[in-house]
VOPAGU-2260 file (C-alpha; in pm, 1 decimal, decimal comma):
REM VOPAGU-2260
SITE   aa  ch    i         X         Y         Z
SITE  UNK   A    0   -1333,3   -2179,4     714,4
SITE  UNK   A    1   -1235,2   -1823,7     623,7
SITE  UNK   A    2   -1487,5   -1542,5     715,1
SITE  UNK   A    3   -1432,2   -1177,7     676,3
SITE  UNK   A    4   -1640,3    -953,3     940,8
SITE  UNK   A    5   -1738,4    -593,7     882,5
SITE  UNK   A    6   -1895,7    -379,5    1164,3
SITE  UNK   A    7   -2006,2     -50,9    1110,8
SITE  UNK   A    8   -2289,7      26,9    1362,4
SITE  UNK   A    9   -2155,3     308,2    1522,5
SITE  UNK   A   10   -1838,2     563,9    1461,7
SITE  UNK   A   11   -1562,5     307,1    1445,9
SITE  UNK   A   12   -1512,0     141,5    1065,0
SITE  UNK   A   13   -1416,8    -239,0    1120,5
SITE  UNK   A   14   -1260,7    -532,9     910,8
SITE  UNK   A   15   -1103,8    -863,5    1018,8
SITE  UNK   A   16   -1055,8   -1169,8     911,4
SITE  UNK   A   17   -1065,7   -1526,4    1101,6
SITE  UNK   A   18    -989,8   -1880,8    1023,3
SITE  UNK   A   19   -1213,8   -2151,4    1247,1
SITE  UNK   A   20   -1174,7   -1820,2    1472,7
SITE  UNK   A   21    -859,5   -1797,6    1477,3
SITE  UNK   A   22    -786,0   -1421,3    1449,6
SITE  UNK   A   23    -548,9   -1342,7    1069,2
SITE  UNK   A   24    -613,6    -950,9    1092,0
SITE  UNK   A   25    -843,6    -695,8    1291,8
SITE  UNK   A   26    -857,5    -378,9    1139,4
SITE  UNK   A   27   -1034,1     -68,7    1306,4
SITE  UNK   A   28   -1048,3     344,1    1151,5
SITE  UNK   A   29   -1190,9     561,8    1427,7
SITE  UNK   A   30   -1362,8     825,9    1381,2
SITE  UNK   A   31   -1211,9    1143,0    1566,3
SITE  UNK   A   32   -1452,1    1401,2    1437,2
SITE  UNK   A   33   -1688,8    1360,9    1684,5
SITE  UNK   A   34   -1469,9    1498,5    1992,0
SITE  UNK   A   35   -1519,3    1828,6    1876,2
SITE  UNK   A   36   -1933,9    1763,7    1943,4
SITE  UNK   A   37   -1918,3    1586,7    2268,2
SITE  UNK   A   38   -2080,9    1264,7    2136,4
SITE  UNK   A   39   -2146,9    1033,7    1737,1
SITE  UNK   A   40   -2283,4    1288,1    1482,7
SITE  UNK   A   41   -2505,1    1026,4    1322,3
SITE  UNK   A   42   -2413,4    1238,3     963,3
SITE  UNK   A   43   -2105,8    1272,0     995,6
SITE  UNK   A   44   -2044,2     901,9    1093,1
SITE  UNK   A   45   -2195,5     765,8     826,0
SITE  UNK   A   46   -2000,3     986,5     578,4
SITE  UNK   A   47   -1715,6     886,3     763,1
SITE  UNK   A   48   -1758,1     498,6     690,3
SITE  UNK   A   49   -1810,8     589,2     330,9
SITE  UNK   A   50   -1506,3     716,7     266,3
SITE  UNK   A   51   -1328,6     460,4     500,1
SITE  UNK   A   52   -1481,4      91,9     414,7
SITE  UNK   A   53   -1276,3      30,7     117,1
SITE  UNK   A   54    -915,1      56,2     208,3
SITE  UNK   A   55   -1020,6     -90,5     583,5
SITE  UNK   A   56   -1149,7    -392,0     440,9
SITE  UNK   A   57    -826,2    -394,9     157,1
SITE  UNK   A   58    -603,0    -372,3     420,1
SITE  UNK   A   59    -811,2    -637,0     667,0
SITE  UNK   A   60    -777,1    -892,9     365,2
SITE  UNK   A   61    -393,9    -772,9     312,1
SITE  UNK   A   62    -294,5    -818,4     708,9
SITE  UNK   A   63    -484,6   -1136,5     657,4
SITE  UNK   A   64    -193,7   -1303,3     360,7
SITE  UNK   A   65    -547,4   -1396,7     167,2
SITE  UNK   A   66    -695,6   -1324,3    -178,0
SITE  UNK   A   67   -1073,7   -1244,0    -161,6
SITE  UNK   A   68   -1131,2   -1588,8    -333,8
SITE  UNK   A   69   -1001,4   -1787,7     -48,8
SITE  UNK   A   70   -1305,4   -1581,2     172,1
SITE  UNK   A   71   -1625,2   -1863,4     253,4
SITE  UNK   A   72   -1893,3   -1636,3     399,5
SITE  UNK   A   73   -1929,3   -1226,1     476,4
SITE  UNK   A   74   -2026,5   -1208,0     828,4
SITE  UNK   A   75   -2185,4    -813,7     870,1
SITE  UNK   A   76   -2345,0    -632,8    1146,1
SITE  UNK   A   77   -2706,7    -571,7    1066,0
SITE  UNK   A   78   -2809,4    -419,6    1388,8
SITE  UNK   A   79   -2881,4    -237,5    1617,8
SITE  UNK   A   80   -2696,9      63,7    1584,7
SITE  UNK   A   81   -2729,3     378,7    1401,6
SITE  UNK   A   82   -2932,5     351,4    1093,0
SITE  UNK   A   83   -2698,0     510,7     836,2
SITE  UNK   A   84   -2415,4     385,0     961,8
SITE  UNK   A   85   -2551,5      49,7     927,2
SITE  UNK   A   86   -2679,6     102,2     594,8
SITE  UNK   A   87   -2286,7     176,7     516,5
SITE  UNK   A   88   -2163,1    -136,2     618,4
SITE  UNK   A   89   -2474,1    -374,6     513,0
SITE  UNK   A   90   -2503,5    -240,9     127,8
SITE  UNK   A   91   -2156,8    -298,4      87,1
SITE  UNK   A   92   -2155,8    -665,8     244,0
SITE  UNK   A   93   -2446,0    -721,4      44,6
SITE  UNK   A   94   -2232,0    -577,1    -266,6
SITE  UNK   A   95   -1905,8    -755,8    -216,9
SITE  UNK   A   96   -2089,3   -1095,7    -143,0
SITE  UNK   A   97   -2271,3   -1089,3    -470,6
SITE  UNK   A   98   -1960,4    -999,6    -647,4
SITE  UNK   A   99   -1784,0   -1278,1    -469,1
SITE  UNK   A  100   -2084,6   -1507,4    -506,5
SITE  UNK   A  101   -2026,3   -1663,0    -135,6
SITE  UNK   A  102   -2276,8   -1670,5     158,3
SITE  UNK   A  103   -2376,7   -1298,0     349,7
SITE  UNK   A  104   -2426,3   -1349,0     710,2
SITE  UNK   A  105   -2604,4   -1133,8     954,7
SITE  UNK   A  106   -2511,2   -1017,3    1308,1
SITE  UNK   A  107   -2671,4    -908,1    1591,6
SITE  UNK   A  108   -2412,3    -627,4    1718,4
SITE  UNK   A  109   -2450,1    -743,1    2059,1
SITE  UNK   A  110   -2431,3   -1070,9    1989,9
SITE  UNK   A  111   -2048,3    -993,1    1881,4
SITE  UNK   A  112   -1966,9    -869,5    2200,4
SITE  UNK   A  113   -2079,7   -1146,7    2428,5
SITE  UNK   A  114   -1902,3   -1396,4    2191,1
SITE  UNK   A  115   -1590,9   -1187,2    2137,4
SITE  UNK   A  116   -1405,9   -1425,6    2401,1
SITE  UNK   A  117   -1406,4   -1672,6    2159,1
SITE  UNK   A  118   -1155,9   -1503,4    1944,6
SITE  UNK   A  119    -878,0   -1709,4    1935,4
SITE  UNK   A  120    -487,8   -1592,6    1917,7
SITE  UNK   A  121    -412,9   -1955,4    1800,8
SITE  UNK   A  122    -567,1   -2312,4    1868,0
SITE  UNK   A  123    -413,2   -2339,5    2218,0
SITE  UNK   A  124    -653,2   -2019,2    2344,3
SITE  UNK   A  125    -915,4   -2123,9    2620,0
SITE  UNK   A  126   -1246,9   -1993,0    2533,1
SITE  UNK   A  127   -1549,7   -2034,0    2799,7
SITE  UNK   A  128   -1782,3   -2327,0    2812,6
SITE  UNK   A  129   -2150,5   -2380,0    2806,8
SITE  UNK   A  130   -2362,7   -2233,4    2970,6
SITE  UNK   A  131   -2209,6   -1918,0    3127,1
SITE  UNK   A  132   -2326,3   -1621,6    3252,3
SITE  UNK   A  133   -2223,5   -1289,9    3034,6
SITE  UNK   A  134   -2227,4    -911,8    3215,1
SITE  UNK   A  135   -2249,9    -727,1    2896,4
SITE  UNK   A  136   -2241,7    -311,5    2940,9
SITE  UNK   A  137   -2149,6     -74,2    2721,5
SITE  UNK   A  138   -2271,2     248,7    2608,0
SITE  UNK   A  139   -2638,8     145,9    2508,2
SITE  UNK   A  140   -2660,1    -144,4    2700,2
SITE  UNK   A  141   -2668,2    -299,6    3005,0
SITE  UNK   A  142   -2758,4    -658,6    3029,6
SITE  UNK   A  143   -2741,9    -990,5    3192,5
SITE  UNK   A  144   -2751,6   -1254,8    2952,9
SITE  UNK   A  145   -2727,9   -1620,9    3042,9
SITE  UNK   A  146   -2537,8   -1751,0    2675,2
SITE  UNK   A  147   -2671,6   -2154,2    2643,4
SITE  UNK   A  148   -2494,2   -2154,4    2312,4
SITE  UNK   A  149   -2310,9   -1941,2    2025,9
SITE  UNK   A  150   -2623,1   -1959,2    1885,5
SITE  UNK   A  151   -2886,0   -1950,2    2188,9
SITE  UNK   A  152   -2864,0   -1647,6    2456,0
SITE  UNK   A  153   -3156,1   -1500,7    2720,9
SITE  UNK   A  154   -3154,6   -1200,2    2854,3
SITE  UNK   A  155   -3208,1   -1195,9    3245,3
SITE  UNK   A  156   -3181,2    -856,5    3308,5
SITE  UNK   A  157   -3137,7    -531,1    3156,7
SITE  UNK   A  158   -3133,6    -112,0    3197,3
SITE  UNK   A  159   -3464,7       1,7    3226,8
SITE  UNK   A  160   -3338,1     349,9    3134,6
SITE  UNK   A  161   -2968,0     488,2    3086,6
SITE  UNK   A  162   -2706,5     193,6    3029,9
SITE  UNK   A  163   -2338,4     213,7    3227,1
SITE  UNK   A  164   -2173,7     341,6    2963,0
SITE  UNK   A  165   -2449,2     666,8    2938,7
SITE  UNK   A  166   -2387,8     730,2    3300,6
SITE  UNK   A  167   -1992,5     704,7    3255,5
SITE  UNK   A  168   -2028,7     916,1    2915,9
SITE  UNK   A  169   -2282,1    1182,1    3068,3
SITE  UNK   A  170   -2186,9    1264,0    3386,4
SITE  UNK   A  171   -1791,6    1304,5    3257,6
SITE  UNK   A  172   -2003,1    1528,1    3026,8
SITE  UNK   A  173   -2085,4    1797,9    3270,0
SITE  UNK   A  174   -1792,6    1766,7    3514,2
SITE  UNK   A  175   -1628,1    1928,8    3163,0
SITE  UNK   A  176   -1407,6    1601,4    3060,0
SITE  UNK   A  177   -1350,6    1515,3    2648,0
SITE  UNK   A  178   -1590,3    1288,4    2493,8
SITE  UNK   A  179   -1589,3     969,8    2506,8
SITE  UNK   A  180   -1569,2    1069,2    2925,1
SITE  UNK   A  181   -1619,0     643,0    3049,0
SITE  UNK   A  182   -1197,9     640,0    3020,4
SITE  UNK   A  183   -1133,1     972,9    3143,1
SITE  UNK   A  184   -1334,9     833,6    3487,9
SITE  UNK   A  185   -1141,3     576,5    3508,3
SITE  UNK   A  186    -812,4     740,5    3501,1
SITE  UNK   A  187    -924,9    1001,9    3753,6
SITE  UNK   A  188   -1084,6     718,7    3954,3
SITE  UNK   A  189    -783,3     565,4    3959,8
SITE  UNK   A  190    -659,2     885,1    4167,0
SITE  UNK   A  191    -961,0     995,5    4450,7
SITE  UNK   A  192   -1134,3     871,3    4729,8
SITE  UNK   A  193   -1441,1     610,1    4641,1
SITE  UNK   A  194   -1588,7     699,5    4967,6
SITE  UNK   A  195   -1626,6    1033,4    4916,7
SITE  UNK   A  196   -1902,9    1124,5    4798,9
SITE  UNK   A  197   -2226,1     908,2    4844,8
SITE  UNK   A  198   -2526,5     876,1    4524,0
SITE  UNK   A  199   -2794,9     708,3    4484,5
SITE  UNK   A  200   -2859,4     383,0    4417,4
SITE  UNK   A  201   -3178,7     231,5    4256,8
SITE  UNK   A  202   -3383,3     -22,7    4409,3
SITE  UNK   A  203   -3531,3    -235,9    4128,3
SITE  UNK   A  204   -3702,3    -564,7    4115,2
SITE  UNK   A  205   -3535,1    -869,8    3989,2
SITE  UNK   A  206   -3213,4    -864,3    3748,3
SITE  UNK   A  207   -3284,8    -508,9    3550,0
SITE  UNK   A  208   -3080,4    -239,3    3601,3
SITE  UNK   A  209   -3111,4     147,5    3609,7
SITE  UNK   A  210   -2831,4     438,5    3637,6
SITE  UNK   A  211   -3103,3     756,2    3561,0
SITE  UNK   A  212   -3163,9     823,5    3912,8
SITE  UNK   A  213   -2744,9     781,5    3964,0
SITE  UNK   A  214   -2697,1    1031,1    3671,3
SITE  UNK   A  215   -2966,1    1261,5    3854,6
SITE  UNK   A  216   -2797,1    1225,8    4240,4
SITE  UNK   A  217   -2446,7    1315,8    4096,2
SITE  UNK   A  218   -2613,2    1616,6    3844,1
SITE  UNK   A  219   -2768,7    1722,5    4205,4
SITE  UNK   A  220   -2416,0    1686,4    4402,5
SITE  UNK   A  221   -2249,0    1913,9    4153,8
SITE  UNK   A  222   -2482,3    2181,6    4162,3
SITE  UNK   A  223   -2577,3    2181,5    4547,3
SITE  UNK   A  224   -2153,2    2243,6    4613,3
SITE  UNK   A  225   -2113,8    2471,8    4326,8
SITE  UNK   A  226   -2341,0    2726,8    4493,4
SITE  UNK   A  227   -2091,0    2740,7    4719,0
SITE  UNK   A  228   -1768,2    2677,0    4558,2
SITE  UNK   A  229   -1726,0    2733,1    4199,4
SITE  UNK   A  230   -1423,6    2589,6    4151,1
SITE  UNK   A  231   -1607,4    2245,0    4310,2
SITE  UNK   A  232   -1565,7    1994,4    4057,3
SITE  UNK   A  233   -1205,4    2149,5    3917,4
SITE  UNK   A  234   -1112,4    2079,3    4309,9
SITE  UNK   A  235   -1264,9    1697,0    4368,8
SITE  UNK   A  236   -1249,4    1568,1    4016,6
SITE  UNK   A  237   -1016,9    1263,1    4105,2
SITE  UNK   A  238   -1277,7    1233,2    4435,0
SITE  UNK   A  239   -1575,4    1245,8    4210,1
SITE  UNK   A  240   -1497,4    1016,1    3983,4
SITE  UNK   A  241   -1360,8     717,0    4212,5
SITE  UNK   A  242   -1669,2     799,4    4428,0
SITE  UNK   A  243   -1927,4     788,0    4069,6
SITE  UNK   A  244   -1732,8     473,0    3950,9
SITE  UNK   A  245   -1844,2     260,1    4284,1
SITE  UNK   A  246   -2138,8     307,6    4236,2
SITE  UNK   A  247   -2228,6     183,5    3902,2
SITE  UNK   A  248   -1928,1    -132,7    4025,2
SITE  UNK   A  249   -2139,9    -170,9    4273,6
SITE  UNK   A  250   -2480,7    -185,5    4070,1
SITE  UNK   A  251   -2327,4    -367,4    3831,6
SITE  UNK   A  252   -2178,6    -667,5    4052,0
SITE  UNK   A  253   -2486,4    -669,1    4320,0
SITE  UNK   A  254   -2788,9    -762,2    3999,3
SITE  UNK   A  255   -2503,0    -986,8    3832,9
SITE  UNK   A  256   -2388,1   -1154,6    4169,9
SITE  UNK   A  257   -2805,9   -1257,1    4223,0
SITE  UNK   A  258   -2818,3   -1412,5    3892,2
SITE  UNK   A  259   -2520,0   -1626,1    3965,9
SITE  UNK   A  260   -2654,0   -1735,8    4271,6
SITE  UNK   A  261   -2988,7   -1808,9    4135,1
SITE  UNK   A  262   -2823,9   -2010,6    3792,4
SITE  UNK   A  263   -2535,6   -2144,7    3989,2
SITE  UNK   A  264   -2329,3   -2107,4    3664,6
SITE  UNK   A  265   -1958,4   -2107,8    3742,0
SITE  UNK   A  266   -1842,4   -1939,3    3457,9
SITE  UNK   A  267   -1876,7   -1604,2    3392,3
SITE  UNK   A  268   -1775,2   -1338,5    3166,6
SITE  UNK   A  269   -1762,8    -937,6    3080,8
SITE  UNK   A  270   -1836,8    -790,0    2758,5
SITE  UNK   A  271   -1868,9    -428,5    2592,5
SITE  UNK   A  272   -1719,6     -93,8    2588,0
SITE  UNK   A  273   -1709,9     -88,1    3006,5
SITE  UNK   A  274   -1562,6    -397,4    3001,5
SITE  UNK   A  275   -1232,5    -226,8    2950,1
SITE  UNK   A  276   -1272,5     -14,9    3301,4
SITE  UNK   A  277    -981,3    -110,9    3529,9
SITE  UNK   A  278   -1190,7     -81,5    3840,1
SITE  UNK   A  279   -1465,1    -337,3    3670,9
SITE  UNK   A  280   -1227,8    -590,6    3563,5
SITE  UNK   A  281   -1088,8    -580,6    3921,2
SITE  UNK   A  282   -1422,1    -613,1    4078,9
SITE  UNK   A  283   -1510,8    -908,6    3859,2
SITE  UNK   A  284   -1190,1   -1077,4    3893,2
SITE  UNK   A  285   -1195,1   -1074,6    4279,6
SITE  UNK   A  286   -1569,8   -1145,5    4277,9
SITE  UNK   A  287   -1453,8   -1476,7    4096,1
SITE  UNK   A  288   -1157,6   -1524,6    4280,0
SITE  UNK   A  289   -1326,7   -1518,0    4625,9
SITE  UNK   A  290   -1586,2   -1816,4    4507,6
SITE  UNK   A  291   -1392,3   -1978,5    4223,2
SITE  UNK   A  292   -1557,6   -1883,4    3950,7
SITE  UNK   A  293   -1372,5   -1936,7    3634,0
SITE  UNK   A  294   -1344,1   -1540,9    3460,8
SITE  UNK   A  295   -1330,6   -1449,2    3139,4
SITE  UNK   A  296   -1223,3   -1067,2    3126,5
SITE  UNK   A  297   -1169,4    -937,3    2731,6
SITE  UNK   A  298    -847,6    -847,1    2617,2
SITE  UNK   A  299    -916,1    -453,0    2597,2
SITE  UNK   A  300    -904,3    -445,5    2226,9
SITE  UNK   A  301   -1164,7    -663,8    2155,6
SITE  UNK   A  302   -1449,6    -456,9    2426,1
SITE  UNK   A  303   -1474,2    -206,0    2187,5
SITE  UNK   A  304   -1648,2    -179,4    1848,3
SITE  UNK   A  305   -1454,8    -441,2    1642,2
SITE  UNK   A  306   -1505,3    -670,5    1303,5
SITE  UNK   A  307   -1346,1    -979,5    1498,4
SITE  UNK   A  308   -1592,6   -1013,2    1743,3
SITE  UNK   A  309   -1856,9   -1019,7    1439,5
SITE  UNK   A  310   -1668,2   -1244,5    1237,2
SITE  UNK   A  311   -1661,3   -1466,8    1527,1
SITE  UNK   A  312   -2074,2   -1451,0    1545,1
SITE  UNK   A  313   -2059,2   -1487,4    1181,1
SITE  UNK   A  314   -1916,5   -1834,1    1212,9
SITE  UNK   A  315   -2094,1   -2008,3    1481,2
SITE  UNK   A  316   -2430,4   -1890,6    1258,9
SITE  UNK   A  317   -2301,7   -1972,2     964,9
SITE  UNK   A  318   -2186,2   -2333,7    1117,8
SITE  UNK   A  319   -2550,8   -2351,3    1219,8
SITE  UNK   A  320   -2677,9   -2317,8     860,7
SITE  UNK   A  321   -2808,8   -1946,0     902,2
SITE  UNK   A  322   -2734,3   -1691,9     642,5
SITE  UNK   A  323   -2884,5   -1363,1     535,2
SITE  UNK   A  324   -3109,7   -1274,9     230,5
SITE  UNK   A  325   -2929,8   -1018,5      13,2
SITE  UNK   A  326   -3281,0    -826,3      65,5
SITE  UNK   A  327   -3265,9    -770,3     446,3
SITE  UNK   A  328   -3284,9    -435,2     536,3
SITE  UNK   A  329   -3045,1    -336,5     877,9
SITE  UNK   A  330   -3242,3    -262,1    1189,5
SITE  UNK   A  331   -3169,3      -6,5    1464,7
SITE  UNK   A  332   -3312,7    -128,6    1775,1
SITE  UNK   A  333   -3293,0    -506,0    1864,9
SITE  UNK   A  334   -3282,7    -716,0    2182,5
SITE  UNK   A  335   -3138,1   -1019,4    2240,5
């Protein structure tokens, strides 16, 4: 079964194309225009997608050595994401299906990132098993989702406020770092003293998660040493960053180690944007390591916005009988 994916929720244009999920083509057109702003123009994305959905999906379906007769089912993301961006990449699904006359298929955006490790580089590629325990965090979103099957997920917990990815993003914001600031952290991080400088941490019930008050304590360290040093940040940026990174680590890995303890699910897995952080990975992989748990860490490529991951949603849905009505409208907000 051939399906071509198309995401186009936020600033990245995506096509690929799978067979039974094994990955023929993966192509991605980012969207540079938005450095220049220090975060997605919504506008300006969604004119960029215009002008770039065409040849990405031509060249997705070239990469791919198929003819668009040989494709079974359009898997799209519907949701959530940024409305005109979405409209982008639904009204053309919507358009190329009809003109095809084969099956449209809708996708919960973060659906595609939790089943992205089931992207396969040929038959032979191991792929979790049922149930397991996803950490998915990204920019928007910060949740623990317990995934029964491709088809049946419940969220645990999840950011009552500012996601991982938002604290990464904002505080690399006003330390003065280009946007998108998560992989400038990490680099820095990789460089500085994680015991440097102590934030806050929250203190909230059950599985949920919440980085404002984080965001707050490091706005707070920067401007209590800047009154006396203005060259503060300039001097202790490798410090402040290790020190920042930590703390969400260690946010992040003391909620998700609780809901392993409570399922007693012994295979786990990372998903999203901050899923491509060096010092996460590492923290995952030796939290596994140390009770043999079975890991699945992301190849880096597929933690970002991509079409594979929804092309790989596409097809477990569309296995279960589920496909779209060429009426639905895209949504922006959604949870699991």
């Amino acid at each position: 079964m051939i399906i071509l994916g198309i995401e186009s929720s936020c600033d990245d244009t995506s096509a690929a194309v799978i067979k039974d999920c094994v990955l023929l083509s993966n192509v991605i057109a980012s969207q540079k225009v938005h450095e220049a702003y220090g975060g997605v123009v919504p506008e300006l994305a969604s004119r960029a997608h215009q002008q770039n959905i065409v040849p990405v999906v031509s060249e997705a379906i070239k990469q791919a050595g198929i003819s668009k007769s040989d494709i079974d089912a359009i898997a799209f993301t519907r949701g959530p994401g940024l409305p005109g961006s979405l409209h982008v990449g639904t009204s053309f699904s919507k358009g190329l299906a009809l003109a095809l006359n084969i099956p449209l298929v809708d996708v919960n955006h973060l659906h595609g990132h939790v089943l992205a490790h089931f992207i396969k580089d040929d038959e032979n590629t191991v792929v979790p098993s049922f149930p397991f325990l996803c950490l998915l965090i990204s920019g928007g979103n910060s949740q623990i989702i317990k995934v029964n099957s491709p088809t049946d997920m419940e969220i645990m917990g999840q950011t009552i406020d500012d996601a991982a990815g938002e604290a990464f993003d904002k505080c690399a914001k006003v330390m003065g770092l280009p946007y998108p600031g998560g992989p400038y952290i990490d680099e820095l991080a990789q460089q500085g003293d994680p015991n440097r400088f102590k934030f806050s941490k929250p203190h909230i019930e059950g599985y949920n998660y919440s980085f404002s008050g984080l965001k707050t304590s490091f706005l707070y360290t920067l401007r209590d040493n800047i009154k006396l040093n203005p060259n503060f940040i300039e001097e202790n940026k490798a410090d402040l960053a290790a020190s920042l990174q930590k703390t969400i680590i260690d946010t992040l890995m003391d909620k998700f180690d609780k809901a392993v303890k409570a399922t007693g699910i012994r295979t786990v897995a990372i998903s999203g944007g901050v899923s491509a952080n060096s010092g996460v990975r590492a923290a995952v992989q030796q939290y596994c390591d140390r009770r043999g748990i079975k890991a699945f860490i992301p190849k880096r490529s597929f933690t970002t916005d991509n079409a594979a991951m929804i092309a790989v949603a596409g097809h477990f849905k569309f296995l279960n009988g589920e496909t779209c009505d060429i009426t639905a409208p895209p949504f922006a907000r959604v949870v699991i």
